[in-house]
C-alpha atoms as one frame of an Amber mdcrd trajectory, in Angstrom:
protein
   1.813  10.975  22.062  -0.346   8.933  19.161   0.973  10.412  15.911  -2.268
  10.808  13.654  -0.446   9.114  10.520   0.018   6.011  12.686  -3.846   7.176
  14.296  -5.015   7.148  10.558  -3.446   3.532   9.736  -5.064   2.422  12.803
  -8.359   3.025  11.427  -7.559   1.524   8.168  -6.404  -1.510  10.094  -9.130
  -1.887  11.940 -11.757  -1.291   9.763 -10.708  -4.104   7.893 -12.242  -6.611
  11.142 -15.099  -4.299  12.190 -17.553  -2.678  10.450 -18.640  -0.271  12.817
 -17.560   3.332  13.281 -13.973   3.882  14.722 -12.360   6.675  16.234  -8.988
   7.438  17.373  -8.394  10.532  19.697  -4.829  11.686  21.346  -3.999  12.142
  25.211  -5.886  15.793  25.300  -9.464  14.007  23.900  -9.166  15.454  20.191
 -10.084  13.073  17.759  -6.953  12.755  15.382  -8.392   9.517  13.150 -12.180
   8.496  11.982 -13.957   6.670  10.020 -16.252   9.242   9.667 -13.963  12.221
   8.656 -16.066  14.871   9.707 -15.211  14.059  13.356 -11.810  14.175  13.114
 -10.561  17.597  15.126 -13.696  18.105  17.556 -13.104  17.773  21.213 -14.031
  13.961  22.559 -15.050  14.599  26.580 -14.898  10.536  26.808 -11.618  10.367
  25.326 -10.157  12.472  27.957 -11.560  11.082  30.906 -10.735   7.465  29.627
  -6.553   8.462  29.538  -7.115  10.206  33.390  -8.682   6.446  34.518  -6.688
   4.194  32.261  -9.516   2.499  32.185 -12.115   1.107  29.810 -15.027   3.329
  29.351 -18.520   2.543  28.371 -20.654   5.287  26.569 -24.647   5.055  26.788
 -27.712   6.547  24.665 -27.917   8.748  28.078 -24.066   9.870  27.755 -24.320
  11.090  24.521 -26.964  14.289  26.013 -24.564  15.061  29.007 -21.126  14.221
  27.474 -19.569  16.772  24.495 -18.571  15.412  21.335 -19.601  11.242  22.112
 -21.486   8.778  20.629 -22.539   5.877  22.288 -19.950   2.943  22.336 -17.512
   2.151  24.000 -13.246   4.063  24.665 -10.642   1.720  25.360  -7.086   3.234
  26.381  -4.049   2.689  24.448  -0.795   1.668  26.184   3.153   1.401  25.229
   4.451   0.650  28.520   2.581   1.548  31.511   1.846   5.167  29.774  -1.679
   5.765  28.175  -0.849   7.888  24.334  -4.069   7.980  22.909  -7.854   6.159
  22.730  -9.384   4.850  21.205 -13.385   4.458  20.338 -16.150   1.736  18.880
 -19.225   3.703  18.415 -22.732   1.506  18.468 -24.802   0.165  21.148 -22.214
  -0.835  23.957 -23.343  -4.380  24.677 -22.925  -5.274  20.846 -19.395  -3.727
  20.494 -17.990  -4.775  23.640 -17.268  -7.797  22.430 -14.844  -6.580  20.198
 -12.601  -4.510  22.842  -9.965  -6.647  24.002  -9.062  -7.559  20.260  -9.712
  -3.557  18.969  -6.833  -2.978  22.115  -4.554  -5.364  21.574  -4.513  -5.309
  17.551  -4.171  -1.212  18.192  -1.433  -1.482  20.629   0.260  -4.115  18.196
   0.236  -1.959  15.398   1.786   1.293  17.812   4.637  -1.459  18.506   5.089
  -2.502  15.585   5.355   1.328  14.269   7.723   2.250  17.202  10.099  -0.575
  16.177  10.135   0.216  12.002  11.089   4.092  13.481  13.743   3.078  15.954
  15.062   0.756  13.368  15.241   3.587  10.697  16.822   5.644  13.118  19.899
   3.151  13.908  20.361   2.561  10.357  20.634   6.051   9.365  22.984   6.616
  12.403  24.853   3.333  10.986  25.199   5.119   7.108  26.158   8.526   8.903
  28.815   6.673  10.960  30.475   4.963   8.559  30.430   7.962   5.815  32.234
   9.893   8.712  34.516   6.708   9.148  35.786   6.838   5.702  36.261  10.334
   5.400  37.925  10.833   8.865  41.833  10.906   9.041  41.457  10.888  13.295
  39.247   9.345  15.527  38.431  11.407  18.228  36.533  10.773  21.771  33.025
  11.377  20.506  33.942   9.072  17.002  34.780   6.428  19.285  31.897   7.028
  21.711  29.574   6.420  18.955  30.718   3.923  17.508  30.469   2.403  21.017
  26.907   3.671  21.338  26.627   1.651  17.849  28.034  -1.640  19.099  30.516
  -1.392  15.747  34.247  -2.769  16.358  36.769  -0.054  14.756  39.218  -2.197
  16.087  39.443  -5.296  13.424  40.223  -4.888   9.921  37.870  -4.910   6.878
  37.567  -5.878   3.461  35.350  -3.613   1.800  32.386  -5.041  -0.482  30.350
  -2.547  -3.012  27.090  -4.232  -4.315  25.050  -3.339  -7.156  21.517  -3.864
  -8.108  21.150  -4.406 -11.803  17.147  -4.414 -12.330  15.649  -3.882  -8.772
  16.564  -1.484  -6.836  14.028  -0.902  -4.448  14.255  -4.345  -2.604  11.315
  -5.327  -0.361  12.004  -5.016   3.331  11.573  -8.892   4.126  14.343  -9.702
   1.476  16.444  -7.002   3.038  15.782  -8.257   6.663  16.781 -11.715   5.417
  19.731 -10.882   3.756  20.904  -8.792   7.308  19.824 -12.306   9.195  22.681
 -13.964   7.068  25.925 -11.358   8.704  28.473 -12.693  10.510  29.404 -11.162
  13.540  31.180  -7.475  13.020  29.880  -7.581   9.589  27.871  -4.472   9.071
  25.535  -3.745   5.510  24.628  -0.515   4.811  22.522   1.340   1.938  24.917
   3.380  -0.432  23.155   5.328  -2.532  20.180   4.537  -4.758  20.509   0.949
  -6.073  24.137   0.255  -3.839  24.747  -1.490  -0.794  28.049  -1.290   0.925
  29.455  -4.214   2.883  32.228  -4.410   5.765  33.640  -7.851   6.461  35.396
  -8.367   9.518  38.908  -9.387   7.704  40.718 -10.678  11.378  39.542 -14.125
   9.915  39.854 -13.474   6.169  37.943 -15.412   3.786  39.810 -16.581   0.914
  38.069 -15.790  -2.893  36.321 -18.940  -3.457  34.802 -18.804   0.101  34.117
 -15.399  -0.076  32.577 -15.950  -3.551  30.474 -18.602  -2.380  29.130 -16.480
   1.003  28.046 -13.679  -1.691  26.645 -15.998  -4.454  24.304 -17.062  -2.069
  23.189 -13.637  -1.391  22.610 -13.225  -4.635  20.163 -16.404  -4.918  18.777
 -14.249  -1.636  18.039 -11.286  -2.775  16.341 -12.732  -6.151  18.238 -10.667
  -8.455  21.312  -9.721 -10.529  23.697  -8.401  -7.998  27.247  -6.917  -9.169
  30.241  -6.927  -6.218  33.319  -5.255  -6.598  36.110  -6.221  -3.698  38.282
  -4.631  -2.184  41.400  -5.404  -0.419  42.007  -5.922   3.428  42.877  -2.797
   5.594  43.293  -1.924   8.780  40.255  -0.048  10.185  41.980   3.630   9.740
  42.672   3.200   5.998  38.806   2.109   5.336  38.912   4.756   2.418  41.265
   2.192   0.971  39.530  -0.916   0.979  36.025   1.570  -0.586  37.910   3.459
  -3.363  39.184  -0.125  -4.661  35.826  -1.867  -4.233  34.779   1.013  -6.220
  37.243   0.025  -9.151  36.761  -3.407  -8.955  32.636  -2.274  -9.106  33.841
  -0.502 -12.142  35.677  -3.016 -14.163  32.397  -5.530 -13.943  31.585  -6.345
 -17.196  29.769  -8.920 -19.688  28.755 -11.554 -17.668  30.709 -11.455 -14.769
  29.203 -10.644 -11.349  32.421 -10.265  -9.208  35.789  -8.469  -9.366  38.084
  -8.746  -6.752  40.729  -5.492  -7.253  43.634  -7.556  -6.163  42.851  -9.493
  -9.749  43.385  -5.861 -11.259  46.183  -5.087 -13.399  45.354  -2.752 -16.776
  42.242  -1.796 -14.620  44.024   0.301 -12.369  45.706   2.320 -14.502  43.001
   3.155 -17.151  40.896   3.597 -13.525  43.827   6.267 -12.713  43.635   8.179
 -15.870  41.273  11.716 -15.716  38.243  11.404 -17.247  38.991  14.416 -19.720
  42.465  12.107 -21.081  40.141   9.050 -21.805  37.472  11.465 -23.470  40.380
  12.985 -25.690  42.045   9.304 -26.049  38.833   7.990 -27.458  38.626  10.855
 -29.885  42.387  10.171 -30.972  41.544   6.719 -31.709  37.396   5.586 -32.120
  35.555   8.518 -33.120  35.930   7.419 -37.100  34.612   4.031 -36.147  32.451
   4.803 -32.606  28.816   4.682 -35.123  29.678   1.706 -36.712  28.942  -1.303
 -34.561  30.241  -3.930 -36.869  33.909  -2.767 -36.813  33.458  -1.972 -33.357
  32.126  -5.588 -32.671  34.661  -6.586 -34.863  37.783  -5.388 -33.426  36.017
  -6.474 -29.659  35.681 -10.123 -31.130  39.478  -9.976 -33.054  40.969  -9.173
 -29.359  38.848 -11.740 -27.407  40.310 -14.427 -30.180  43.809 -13.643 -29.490
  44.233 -11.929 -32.889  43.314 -15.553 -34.711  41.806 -14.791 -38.136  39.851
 -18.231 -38.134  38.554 -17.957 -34.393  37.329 -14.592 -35.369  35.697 -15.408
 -38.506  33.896 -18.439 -36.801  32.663 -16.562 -33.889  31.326 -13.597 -36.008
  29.711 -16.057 -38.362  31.784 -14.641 -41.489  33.947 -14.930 -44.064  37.378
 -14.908 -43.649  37.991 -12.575 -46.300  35.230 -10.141 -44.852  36.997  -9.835
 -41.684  40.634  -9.069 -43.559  38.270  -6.588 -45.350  36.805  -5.016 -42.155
  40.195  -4.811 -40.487  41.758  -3.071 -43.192  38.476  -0.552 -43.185  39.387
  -0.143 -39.293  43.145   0.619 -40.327  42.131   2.888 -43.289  39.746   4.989
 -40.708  41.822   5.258 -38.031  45.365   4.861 -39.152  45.988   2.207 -36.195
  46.835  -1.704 -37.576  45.021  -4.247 -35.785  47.771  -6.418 -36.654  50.942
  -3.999 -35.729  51.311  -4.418 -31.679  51.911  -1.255 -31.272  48.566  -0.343
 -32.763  47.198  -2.955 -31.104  47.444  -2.044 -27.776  46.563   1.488 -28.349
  42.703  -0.035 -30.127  42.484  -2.606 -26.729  42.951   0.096 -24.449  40.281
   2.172 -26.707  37.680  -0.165 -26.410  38.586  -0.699 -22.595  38.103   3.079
 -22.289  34.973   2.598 -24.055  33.275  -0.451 -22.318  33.742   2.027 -19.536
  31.894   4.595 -20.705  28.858   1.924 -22.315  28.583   0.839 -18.465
């Protein structure tokens, strides 16, 4: 059966060649599609008796007295397969359109193929996301799990490494980048969309790639994909602790930041714990230990650049284009607003973990 939104591009299509008056009608003669809207719904007697022949059908002046709903022209059946699903109709005098049937048929049952493959397509890919959300949330596998993943063509059987990719400033990727990017998987390597601007990849680990390889394989998906893609890695599993390998791809996702473009959690070490804390401690932590400084971006900045410098007074200064005695002036500020040294360790690792709580939050 035609579908009249796929009827209705048909006509757009083809009224881009011809300029003659188009109709499309489905297997019971009803004209679903027209250039000339006020057609579309009446009953098409030629349309009907073209899908019984399967054959071509040529319309005259005379036919258009003793046939309902015609114009003169000509019907030309539409195939997928050996089954007719719809017709469709050039309407002028039939020697001067004529000419134009074998190309209005073919480009028509292109376009039906074309539309066939896009909704098959969809329809494995959102059986692939559904899958693999149900693979990371199951604990067992049973008999209709591992029938579909047969049905699929997915191995559960190797181990993964989990990849979670982020799309900084263009999320909705064309479909030809996409397709390219799918061209470049290795076998047992399945991508999948995870939410709005995510993708979610699973490497097939039984031949693990070591970081620099596997940071060269997704660098050039980035030059791919024409944009500022963020990967967080996780660690290699077997295929029934998945969850694994996601919830640390997830952290490593997380702990992206400046201008890095890759984390790999097994590089993880403060990470993971600030990652393990509730949100509700690092919201109270914050307050214990920013919120007299969190509106004022110089000591802020400040106390970022002190830490990135190792604590050296002249590095500091240099990179923050000041004074030395300005920054011994905005450190004791920090220390008179907070009550934490930036010079006493203890203090100090209390402020670093602060602003690693906070970077969080920026992100």
């Amino acid at each position: 059966m035609l579908h009249a939104n796929l009827a209705k591009k048909i006509v757009q299509e083809v009224r881009k060649l011809l300029n003659e008056e188009i109709v499309v009608m489905d297997t019971n003669g009803i004209i679903i599609a027209a250039t000339n809207q006020t057609r579309i719904g009446q009953f098409h007697e030629g349309a009907l008796l073209t899908c019984k022949s399967k054959q071509k059908l040529i319309i005259s002046l005379e036919d258009e007295k003793n046939m309902m709903g015609v114009k003169a022209g000509i019907n030309l059946p539409i195939f997928t397969g050996e089954h007719v699903v719809g017709v469709i109709g050039i309407t002028g005098s039939p020697e001067a359109v004529s000419q134009y049937g074998e190309l209005l048929k073919r480009m028509t049952e292109l376009l039906i193929k074309e539309s066939i493959y896009i909704e098959e397509t969809g329809r494995h890919i959102r059986a692939m996301e559904t899958f693999i959300f149900d693979w990371l949330e199951l604990r067992e596998w049973d008999p209709t799990f591992i029938n579909r993943a047969e049905r699929l063509g997915i191995d559960i059987n190797v181990s993964r490494q989990l990849v979670l990719i982020k799309m900084e400033n263009n999320p909705q990727p064309s479909q030809q980048l996409i397709e390219k990017w799918h061209n470049t998987l290795e076998k047992n390597e399945l991508l999948i969309r995870w939410g709005h601007d995510r993708f979610l990849l699973l490497l097939d680990a039984d031949i693990p790639l070591d970081q620099k390889q596997l940071r060269q394989k997704l660098s050039t998906w980035k030059k791919i994909m024409k944009d500022d893609l963020i990967f967080g890695v996780g660690n290699i599993t077997p295929a029934k602790d998945l969850k694994k390998s996601f919830l640390q791809a997830e952290r490593a996702l997380r702990s992206v930041k400046g201008t890095e473009w890759i984390v790999f959690d097994e590089d993880l070490t403060l990470e993971m714990i600030i990652d393990d804390v509730r949100m509700e401690t690092k919201a109270l932590f914050i307050e214990r230990t920013l919120k007299p400084i969190l509106m004022d971006f110089e000591l802020i900045e400040t106390l970022k650049a002190y830490f990135q410098h190792d604590y050296s007074i002249k590095a500091t200064a240099n990179h923050l284009h000041i004074h030395i005695n300005t920054l011994h002036y905005r450190l004791k500020k920090t220390e008179e607003l907070t009550g934490l040294n930036p010079k006493h360790t203890r203090d100090q690792a209390i402020l670093y973990i602060a602003l690693q709580i906070l970077d969080e939050y920026t992100n």
